[in-house]
Steps between C-alpha positions, in 0.01 A plus 500: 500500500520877596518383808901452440573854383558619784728248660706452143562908476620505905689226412686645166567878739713272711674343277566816292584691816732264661648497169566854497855550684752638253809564688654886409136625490298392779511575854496308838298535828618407832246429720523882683476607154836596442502501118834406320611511153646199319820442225608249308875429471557205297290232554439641829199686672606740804339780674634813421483603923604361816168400690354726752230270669511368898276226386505164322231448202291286732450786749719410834728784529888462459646585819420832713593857288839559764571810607758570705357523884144361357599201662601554879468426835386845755762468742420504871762680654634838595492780257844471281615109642403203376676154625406121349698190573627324203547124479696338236637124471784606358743855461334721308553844373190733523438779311287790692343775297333801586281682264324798551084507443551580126688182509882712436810361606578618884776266636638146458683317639635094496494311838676186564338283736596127684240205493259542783343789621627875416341794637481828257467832621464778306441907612285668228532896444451735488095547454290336254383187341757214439490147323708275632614174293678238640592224245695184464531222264225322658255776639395835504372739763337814461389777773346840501713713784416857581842691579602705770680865513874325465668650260600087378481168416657243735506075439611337773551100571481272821603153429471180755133435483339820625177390762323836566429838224465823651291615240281259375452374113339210311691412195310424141661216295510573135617199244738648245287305269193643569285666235567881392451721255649840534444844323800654442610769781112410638354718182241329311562736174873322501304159451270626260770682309762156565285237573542341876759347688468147644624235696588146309204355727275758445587527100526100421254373790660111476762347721821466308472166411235570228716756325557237233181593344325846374455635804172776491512672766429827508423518165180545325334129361650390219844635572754405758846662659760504232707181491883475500517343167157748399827808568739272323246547190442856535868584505622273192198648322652863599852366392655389736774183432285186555764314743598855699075499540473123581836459728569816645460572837637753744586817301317739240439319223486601120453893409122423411362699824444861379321328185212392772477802705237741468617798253259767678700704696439484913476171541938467459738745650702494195172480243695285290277247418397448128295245574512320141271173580250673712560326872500868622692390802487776768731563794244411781849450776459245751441419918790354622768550741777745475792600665248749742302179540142428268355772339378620181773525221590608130189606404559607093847359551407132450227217446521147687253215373368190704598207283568139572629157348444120679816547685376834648400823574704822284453837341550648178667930530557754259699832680622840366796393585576203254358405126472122575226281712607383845392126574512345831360278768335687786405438883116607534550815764470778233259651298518503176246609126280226335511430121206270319510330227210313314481122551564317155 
């Protein structure tokens, strides 16, 4: 008979302890032991930070950490040129963007180019280390390009299928739905201040045509990527109008959005957050494209959320700039914060 002690107390610790969750008090562990804190708003459970992990809970990691000119191609060419043929189906416009090493801004420029074969040749200057990005809607190119004493930068085009390069370089084909998380400006202490940015792939980790279910994602087990209708909640619960929350689309909607960002100042240009349910929503920006082409942008100035409904892919934003929650459909090329929230 005392044989069964032992087996009968194991047995009651794991009950007790899987029993123990109270949502407002306990913590959560990601699985690089990012530790979160959780709130309850309503009937719902949320965590109170955007998640900061590059891996799922099962261990495979959730796309490569991207940093601009971490992924690249050396070019093999003359100091300051570099020259790749192009071949697209259809017209295209390309967008060409050259950072410098720290991953800053440098040029950009947009490049319209015929089906077939197109020849690009840029001169690089003056000296140092340059990232060059080629994108369009269907790839993405990157090379690393040492530049020359010019003074410049210089994109030029040759159309009508192009046989021979001068100077010589392979091209790298990215998919724009390829798995990335970013730091913000490349600074770890932004993620672990904001929480990381990611890519819809990289954040949901399902094809779109299982967005009709909790999708988990990124998220810790247990929880999964906040739901359209899972936002609807939220924002009735934080008072907004129950049909501007269910059938609005397209604009800022409500004046709910400074109730559910963070009230300690820094994390909002404007600090004025009161925060009155707890969400602590901080203004993490984004990694999108601009008018000077994709970069890092609005960092403090607003906060963009991965959601989704069966119908699609779309975001949830709060920004300094308006008192109401944007809702929209999205296309996948950006990268955007992660919300949780506990599975019922």
């Amino acid at each position: 008979m005392k044989k069964l002690l032992l087996p009968i107390f194991i047995l009651c610790f794991l009950l007790s302890n899987s029993q123990s969750f109270d949502c407002g008090t306990s913590t959560v562990m990601d699985v690089d032991g990012n530790l979160y804190h959780t709130v309850k708003i309503g009937s719902q459970c949320w965590l109170k930070e955007n998640m900061k992990t590059t891996r799922y809970s099962d261990g495979q990691p959730a796309g490569k950490p991207k940093i601009i000119g971490s992924n690249f191609q050396e070019s093999i060419n003359m100091v300051g040129k570099l020259q790749i043929i192009v071949h697209l189906s259809k017209e295209e416009k390309l967008k060409i963007n050259i950072y410098d090493i720290a991953g800053r801004t440098v040029s950009h420029s947009d490049v319209f180019c015929n089906a077939g074969n197109s020849l690009i040749d840029l001169s690089i200057g003056p000296m140092g280390l340059y990232i060059i990005q080629i994108r369009c809607k269907s790839t993405e190119s990157n090379f690393k390009v040492m530049g020359s004493d010019q003074n410049n930068i210089e994109v030029g085009l040759l159309q009508n299928s192009p046989t021979t390069l001068k100077y010589q370089s392979d091209t790298i084909v990215l998919s724009h739905n390829s798995k990335y998380c970013f730091d913000y400006d490349n600074d770890p202490a932004n993620s672990e201040k904001y929480g990381k940015l990611y890519t819809s792939l990289s954040a949901l980790n399902v094809d779109s045509s299982l967005y009709g279910q909790p999708v988990k994602g990124i998220c810790p087990n247990n929880w999964h990527v906040a739901t359209d209708y899972d936002w609807v909640q939220l924002e009735i619960t934080a008072g907004m109008d129950s049909n501007e929350a269910m059938y609005g689309f397209y604009h800022y909607r409500g004046i709910i959005s400074n109730k559910l960002k963070s009230s300690d100042p820094g994390y909002w240009y404007f600090n004025d957050g009161t925060d009155d349910f707890g969400f602590s929503a901080r203004g993490s920006g984004a990694y999108n494209e601009g008018s000077y082409g994709w970069s890092f942008m609005d960092l403090t100035q607003r906060c963009t959320w991965w959601t989704y409904r069966p119908d699609g892919l779309m975001i949830r934003q709060f920004t300094i700039f308006d008192a109401g929650v944007w809702r929209s459909y999205s296309s996948p090329e950006s990268a955007y914060s992660v919300r949780c929230i506990k599975n019922e």
